[in-house]
PDB file of N, CA, C, O and CB in Angstrom:
ATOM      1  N   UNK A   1       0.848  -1.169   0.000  1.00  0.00           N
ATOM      2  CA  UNK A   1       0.000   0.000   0.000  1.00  0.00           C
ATOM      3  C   UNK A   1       0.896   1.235   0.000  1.00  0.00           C
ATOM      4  O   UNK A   1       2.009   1.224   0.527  1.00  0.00           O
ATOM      5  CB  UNK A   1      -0.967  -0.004   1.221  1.00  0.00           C
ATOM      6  N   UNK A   2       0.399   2.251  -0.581  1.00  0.00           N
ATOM      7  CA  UNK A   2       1.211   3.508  -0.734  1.00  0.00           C
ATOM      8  C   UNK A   2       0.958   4.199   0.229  1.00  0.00           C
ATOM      9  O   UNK A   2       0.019   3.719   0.863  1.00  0.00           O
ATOM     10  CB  UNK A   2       1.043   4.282  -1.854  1.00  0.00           C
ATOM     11  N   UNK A   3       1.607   5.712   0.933  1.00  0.00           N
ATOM     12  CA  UNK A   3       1.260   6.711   1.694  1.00  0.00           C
ATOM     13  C   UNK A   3      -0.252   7.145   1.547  1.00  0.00           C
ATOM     14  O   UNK A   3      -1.213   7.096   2.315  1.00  0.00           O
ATOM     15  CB  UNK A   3       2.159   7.746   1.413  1.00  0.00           C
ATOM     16  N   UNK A   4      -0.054   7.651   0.064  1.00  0.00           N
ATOM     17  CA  UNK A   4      -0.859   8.299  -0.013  1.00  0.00           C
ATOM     18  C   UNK A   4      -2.608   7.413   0.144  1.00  0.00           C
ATOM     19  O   UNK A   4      -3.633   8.058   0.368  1.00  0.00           O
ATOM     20  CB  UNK A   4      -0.390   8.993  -1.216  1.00  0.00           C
ATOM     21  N   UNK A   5      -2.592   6.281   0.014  1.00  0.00           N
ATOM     22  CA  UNK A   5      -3.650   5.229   0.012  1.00  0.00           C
ATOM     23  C   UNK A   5      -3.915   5.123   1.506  1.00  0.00           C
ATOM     24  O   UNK A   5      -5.015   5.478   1.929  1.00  0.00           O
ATOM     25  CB  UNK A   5      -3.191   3.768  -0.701  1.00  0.00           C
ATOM     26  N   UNK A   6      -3.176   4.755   2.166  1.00  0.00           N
ATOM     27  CA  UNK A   6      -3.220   4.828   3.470  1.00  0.00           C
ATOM     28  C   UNK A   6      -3.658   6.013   4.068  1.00  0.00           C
ATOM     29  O   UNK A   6      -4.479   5.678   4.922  1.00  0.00           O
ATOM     30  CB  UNK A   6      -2.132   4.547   3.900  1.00  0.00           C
ATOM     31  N   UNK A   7      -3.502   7.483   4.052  1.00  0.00           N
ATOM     32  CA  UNK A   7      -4.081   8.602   4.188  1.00  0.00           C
ATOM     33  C   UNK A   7      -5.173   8.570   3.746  1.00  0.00           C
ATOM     34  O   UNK A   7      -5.810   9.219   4.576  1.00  0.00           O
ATOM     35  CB  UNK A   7      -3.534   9.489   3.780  1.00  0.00           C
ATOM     36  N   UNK A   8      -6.167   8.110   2.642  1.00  0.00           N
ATOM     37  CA  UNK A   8      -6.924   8.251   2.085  1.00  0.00           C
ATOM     38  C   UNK A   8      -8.016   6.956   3.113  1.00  0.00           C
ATOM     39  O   UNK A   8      -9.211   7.026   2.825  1.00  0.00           O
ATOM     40  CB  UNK A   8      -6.429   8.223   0.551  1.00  0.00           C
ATOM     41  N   UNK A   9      -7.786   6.290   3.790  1.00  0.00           N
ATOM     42  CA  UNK A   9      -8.229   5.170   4.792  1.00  0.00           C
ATOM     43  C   UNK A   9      -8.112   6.026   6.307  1.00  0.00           C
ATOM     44  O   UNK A   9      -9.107   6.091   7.029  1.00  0.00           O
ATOM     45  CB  UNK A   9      -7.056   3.610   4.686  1.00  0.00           C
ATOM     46  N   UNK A  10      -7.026   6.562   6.643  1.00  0.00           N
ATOM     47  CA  UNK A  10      -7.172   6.954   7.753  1.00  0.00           C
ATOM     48  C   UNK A  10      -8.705   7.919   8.035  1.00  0.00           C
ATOM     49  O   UNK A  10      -9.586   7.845   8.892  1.00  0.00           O
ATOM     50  CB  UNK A  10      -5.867   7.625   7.963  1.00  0.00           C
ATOM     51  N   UNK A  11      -8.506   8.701   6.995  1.00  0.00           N
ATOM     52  CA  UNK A  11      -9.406   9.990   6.593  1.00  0.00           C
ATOM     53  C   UNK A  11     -10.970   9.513   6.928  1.00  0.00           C
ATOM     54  O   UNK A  11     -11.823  10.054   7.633  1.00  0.00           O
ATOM     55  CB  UNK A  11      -9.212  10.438   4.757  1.00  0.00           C
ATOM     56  N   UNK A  12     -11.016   7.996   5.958  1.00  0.00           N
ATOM     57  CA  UNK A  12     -12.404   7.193   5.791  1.00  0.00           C
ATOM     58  C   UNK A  12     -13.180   6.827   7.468  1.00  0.00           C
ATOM     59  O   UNK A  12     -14.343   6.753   7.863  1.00  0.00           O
ATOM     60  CB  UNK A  12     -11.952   5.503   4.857  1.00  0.00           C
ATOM     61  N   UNK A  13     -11.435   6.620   8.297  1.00  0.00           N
ATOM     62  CA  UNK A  13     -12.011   5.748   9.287  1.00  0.00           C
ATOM     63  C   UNK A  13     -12.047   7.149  10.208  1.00  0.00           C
ATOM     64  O   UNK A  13     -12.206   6.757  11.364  1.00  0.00           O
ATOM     65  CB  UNK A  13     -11.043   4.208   9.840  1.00  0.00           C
ATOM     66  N   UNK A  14     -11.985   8.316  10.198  1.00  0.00           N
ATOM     67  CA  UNK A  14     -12.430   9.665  10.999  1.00  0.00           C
ATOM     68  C   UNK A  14     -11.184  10.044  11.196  1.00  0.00           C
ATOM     69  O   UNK A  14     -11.288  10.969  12.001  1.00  0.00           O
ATOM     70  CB  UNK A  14     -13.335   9.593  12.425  1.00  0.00           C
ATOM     71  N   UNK A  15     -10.076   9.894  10.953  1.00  0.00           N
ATOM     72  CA  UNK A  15      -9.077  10.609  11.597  1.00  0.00           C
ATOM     73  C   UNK A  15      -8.744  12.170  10.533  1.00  0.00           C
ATOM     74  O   UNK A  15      -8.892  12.320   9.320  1.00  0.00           O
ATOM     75  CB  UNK A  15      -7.660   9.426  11.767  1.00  0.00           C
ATOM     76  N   UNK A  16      -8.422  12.814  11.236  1.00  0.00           N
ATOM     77  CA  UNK A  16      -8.176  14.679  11.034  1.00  0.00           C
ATOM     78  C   UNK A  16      -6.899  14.657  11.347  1.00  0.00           C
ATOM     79  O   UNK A  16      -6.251  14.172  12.274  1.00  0.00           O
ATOM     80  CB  UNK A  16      -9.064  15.946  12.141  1.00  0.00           C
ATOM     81  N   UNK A  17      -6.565  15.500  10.055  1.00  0.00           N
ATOM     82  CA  UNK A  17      -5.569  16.343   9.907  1.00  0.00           C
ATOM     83  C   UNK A  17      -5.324  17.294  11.102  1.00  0.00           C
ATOM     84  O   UNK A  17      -6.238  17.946  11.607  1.00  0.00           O
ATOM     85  CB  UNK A  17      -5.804  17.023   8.746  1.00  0.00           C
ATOM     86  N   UNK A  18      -4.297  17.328  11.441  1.00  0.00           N
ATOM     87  CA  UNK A  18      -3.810  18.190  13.155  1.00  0.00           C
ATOM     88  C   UNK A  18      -2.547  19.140  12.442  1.00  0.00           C
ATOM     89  O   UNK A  18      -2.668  20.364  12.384  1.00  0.00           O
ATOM     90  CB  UNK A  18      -2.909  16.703  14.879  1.00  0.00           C
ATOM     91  N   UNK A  19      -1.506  18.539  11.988  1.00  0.00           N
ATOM     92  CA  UNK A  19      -0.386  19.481  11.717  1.00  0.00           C
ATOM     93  C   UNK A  19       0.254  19.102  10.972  1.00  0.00           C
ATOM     94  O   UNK A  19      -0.077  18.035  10.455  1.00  0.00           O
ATOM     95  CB  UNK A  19       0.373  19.835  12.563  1.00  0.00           C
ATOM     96  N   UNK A  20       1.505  19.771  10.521  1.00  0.00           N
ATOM     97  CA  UNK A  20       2.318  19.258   9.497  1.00  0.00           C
ATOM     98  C   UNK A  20       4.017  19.476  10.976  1.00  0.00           C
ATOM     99  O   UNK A  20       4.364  20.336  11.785  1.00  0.00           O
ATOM    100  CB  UNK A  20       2.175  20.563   7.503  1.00  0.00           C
ATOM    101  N   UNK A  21       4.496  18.180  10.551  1.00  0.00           N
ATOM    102  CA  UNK A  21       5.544  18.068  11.585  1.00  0.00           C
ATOM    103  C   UNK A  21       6.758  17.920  10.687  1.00  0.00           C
ATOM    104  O   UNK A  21       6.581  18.093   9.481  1.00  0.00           O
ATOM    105  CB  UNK A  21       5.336  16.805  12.668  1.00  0.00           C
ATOM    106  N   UNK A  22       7.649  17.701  11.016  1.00  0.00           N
ATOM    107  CA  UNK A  22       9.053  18.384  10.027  1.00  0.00           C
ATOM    108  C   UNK A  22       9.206  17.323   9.071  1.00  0.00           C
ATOM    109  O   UNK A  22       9.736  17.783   8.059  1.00  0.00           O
ATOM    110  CB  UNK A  22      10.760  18.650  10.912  1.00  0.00           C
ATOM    111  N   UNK A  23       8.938  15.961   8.955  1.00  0.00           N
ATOM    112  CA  UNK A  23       8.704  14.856   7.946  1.00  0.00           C
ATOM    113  C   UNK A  23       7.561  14.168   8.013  1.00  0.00           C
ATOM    114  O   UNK A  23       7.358  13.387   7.083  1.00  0.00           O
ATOM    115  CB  UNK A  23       9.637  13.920   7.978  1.00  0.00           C
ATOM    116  N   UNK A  24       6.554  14.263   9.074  1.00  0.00           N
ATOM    117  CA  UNK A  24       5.510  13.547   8.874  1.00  0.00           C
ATOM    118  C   UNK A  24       4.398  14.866   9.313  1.00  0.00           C
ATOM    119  O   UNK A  24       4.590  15.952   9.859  1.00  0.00           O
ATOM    120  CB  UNK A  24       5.547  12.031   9.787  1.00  0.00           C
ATOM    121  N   UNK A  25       3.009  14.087   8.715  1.00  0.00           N
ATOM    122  CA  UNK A  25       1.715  14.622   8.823  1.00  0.00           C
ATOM    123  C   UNK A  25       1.106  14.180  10.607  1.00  0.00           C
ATOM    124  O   UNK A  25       1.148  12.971  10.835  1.00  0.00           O
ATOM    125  CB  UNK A  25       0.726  13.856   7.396  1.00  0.00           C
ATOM    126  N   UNK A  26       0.885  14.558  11.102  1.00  0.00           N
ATOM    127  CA  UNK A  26       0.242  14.052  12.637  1.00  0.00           C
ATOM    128  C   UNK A  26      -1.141  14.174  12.240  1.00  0.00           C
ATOM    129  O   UNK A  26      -1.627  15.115  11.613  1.00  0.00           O
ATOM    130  CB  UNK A  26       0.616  15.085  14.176  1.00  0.00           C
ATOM    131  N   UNK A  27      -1.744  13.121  12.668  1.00  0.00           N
ATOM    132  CA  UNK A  27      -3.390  13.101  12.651  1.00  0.00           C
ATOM    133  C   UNK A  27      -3.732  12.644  14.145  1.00  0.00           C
ATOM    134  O   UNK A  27      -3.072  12.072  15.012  1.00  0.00           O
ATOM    135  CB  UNK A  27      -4.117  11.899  11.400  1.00  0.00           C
ATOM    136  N   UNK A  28      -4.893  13.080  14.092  1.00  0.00           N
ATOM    137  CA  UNK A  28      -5.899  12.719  15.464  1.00  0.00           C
ATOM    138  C   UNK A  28      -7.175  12.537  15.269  1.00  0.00           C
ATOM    139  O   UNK A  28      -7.779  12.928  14.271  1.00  0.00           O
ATOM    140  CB  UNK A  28      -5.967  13.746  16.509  1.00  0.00           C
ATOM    141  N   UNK A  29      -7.752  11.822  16.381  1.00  0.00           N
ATOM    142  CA  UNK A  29      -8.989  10.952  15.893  1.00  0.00           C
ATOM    143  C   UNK A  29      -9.624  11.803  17.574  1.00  0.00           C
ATOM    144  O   UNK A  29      -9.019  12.103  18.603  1.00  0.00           O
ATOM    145  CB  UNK A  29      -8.738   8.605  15.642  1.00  0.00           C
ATOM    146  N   UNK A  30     -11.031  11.947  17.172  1.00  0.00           N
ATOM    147  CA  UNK A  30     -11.617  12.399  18.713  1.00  0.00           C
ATOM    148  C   UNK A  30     -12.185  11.488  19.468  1.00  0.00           C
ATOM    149  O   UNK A  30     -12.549  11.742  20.616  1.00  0.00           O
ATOM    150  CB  UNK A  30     -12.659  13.401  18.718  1.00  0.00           C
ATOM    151  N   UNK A  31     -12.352  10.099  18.802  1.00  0.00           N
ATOM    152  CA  UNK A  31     -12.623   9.047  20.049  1.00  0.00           C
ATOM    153  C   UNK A  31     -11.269   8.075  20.776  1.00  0.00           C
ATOM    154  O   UNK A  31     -11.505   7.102  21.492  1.00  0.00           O
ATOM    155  CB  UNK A  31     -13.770   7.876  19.382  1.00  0.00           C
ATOM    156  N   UNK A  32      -9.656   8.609  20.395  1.00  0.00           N
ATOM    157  CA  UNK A  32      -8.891   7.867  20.610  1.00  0.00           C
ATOM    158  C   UNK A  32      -7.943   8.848  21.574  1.00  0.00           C
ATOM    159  O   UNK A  32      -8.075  10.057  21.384  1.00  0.00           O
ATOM    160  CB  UNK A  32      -8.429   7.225  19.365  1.00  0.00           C
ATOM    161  N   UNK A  33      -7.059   8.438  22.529  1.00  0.00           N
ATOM    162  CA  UNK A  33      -6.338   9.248  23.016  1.00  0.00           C
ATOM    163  C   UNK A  33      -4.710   9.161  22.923  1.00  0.00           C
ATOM    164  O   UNK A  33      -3.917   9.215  23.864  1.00  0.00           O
ATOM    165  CB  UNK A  33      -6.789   9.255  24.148  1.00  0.00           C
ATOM    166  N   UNK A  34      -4.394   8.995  21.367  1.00  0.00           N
ATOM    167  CA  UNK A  34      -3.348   9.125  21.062  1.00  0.00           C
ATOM    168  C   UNK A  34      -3.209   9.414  18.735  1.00  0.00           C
ATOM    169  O   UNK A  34      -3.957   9.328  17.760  1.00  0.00           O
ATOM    170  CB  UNK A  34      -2.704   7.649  21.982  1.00  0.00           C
ATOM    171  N   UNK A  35      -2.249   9.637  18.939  1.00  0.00           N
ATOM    172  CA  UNK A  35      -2.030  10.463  17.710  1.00  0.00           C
ATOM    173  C   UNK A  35      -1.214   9.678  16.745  1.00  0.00           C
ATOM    174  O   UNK A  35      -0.322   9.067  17.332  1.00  0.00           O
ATOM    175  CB  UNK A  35      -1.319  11.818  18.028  1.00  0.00           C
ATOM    176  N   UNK A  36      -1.227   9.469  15.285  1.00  0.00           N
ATOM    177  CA  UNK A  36      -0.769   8.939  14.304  1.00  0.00           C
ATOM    178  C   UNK A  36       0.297   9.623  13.667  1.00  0.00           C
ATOM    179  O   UNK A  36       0.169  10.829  13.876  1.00  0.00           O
ATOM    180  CB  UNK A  36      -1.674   8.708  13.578  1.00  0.00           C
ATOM    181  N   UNK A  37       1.260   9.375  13.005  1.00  0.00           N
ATOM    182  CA  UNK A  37       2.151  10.237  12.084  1.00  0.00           C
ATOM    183  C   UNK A  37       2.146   9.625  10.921  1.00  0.00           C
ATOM    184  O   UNK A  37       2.398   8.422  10.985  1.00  0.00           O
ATOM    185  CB  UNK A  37       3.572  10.450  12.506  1.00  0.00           C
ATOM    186  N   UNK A  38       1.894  10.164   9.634  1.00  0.00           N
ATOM    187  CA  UNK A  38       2.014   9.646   8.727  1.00  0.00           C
ATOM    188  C   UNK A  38       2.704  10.263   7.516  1.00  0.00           C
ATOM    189  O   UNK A  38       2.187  11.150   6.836  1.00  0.00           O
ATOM    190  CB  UNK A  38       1.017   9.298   8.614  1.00  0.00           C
ATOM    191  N   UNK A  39       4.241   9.590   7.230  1.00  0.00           N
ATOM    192  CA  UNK A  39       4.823  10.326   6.379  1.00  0.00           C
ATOM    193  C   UNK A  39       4.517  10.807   5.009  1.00  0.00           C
ATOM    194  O   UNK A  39       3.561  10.278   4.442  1.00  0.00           O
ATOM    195  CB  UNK A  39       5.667   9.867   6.342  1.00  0.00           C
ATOM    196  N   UNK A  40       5.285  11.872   4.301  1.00  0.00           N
ATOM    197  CA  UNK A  40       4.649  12.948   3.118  1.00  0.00           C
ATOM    198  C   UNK A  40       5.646  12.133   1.802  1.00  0.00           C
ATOM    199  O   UNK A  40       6.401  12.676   0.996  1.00  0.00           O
ATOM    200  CB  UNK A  40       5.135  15.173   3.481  1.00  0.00           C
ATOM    201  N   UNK A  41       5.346  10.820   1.943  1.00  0.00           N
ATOM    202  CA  UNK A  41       6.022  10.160   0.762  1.00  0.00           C
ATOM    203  C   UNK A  41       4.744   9.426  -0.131  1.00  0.00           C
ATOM    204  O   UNK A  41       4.466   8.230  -0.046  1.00  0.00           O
ATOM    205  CB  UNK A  41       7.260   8.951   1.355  1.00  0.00           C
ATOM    206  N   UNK A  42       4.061  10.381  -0.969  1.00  0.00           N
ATOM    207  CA  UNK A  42       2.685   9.922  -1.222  1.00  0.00           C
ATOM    208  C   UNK A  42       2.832   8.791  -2.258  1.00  0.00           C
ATOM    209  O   UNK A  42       2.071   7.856  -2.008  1.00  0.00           O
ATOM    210  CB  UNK A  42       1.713  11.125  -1.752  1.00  0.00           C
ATOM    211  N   UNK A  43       3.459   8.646  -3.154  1.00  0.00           N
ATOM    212  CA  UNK A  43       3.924   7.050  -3.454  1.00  0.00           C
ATOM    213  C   UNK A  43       4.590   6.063  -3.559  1.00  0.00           C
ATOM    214  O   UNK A  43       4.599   5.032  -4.231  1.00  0.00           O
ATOM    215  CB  UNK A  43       3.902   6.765  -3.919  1.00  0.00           C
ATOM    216  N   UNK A  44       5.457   6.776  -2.383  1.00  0.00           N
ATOM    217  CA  UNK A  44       6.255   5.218  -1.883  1.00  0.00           C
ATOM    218  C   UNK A  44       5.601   3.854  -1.237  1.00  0.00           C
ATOM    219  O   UNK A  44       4.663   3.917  -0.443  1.00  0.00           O
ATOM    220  CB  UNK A  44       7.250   5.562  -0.721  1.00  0.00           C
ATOM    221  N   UNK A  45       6.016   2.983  -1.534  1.00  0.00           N
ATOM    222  CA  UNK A  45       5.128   1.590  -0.527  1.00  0.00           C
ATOM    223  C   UNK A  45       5.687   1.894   1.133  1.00  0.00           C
ATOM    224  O   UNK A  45       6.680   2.479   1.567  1.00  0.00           O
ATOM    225  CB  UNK A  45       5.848  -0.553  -1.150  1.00  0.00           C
ATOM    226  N   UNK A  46       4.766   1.333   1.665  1.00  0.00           N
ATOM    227  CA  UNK A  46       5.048   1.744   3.160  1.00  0.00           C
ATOM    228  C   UNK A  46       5.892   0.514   3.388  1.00  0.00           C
ATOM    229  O   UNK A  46       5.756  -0.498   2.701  1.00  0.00           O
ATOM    230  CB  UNK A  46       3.626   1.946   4.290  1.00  0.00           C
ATOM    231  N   UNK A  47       6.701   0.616   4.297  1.00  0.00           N
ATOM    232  CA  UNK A  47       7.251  -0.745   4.950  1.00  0.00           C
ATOM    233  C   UNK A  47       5.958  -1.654   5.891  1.00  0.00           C
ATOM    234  O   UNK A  47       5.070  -1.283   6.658  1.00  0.00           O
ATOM    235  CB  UNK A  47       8.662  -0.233   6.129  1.00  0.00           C
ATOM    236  N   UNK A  48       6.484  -3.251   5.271  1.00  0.00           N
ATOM    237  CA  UNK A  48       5.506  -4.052   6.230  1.00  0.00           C
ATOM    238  C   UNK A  48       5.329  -3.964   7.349  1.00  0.00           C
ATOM    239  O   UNK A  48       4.174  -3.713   7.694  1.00  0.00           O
ATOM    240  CB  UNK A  48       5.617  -5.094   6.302  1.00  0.00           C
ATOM    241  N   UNK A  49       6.145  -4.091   8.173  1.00  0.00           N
ATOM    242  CA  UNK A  49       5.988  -4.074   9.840  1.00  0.00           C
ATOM    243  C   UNK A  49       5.364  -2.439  10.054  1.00  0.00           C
ATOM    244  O   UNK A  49       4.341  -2.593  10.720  1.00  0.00           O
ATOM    245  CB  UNK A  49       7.823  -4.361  10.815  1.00  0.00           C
ATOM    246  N   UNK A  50       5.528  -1.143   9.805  1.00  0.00           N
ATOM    247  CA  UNK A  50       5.190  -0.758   9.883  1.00  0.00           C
ATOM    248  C   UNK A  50       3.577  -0.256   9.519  1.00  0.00           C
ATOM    249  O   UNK A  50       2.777   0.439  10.143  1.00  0.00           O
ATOM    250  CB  UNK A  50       5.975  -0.665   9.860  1.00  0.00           C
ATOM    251  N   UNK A  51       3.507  -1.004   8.117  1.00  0.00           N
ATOM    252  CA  UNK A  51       2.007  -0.543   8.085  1.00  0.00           C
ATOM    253  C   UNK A  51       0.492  -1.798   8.401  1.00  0.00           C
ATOM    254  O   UNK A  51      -0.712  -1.898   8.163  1.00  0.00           O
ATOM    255  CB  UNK A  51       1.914   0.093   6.392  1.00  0.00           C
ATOM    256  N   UNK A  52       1.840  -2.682   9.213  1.00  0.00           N
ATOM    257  CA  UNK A  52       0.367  -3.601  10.438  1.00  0.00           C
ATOM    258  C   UNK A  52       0.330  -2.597  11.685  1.00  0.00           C
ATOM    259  O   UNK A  52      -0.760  -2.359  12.206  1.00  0.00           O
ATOM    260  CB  UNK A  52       0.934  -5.709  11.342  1.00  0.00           C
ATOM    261  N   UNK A  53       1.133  -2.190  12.020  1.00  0.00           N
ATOM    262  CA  UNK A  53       1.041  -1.055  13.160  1.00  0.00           C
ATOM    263  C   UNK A  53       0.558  -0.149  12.687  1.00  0.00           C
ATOM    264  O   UNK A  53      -0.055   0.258  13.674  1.00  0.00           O
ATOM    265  CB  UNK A  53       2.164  -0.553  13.792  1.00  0.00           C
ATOM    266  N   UNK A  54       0.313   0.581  11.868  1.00  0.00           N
ATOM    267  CA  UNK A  54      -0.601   1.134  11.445  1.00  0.00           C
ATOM    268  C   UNK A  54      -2.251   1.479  10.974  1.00  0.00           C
ATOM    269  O   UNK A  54      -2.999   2.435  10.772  1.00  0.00           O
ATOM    270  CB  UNK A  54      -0.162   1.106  11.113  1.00  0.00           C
ATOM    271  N   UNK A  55      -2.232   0.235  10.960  1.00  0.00           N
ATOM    272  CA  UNK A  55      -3.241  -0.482  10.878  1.00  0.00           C
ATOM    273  C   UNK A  55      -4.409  -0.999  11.537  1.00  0.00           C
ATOM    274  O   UNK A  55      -5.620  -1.041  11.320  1.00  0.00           O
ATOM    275  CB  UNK A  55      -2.882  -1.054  10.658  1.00  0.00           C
ATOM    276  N   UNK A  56      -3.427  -1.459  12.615  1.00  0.00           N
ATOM    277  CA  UNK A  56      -4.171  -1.700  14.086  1.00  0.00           C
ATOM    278  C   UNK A  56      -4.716  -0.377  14.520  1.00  0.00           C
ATOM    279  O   UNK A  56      -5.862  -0.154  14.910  1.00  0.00           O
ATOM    280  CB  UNK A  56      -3.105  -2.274  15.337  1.00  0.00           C
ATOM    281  N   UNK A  57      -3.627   0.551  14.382  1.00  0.00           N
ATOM    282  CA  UNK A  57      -3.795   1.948  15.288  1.00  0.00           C
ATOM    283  C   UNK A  57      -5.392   2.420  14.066  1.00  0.00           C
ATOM    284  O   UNK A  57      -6.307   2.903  14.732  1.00  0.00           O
ATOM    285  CB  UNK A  57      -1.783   3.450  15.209  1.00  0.00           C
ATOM    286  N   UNK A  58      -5.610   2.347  13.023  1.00  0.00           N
ATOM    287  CA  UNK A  58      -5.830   3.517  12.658  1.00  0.00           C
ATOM    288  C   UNK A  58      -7.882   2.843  12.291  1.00  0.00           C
ATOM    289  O   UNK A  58      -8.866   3.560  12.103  1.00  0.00           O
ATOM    290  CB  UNK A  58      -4.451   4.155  11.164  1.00  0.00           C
ATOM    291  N   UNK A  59      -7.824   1.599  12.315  1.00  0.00           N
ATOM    292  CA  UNK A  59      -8.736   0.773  13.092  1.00  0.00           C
ATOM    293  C   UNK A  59      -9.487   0.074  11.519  1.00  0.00           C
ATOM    294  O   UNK A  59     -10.707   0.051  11.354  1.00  0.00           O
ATOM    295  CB  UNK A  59      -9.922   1.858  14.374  1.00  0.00           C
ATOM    296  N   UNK A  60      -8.697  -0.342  10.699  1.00  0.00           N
ATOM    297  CA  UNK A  60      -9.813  -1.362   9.053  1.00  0.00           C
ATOM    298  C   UNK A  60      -9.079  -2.426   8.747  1.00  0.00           C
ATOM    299  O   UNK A  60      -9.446  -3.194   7.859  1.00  0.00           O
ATOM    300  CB  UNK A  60     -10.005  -0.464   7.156  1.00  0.00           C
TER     301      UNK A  60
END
């Protein structure tokens, strides 16, 4: 899966745009009490291990 695909899922499952951080995007969700980063490499493939942790966190 690419960045940018993955952003496009976070978005689906409610998470908001919060800030732009010096290499990654930070998002936040208002029923969760912690925060996502998701880097500005919109079509690179994500690394595996990282995007099951991602995954879990971001809840599909």
């Amino acid at each position: 899966m690419k960045w940018s695909e993955l952003r496009t899922k976070a978005e689906e499952n409610g998470w908001m745009f919060e800030r732009h951080g010096k290499k990654h995007d930070i998002y936040y969700h208002p029923d969760k009490d912690f925060k996502i980063q998701l880097e500005r490499h919109g079509s690179q493939e994500i690394r595996r291990g990282l995007y099951h942790d991602l995954k879990k966190k971001i809840g599909f």
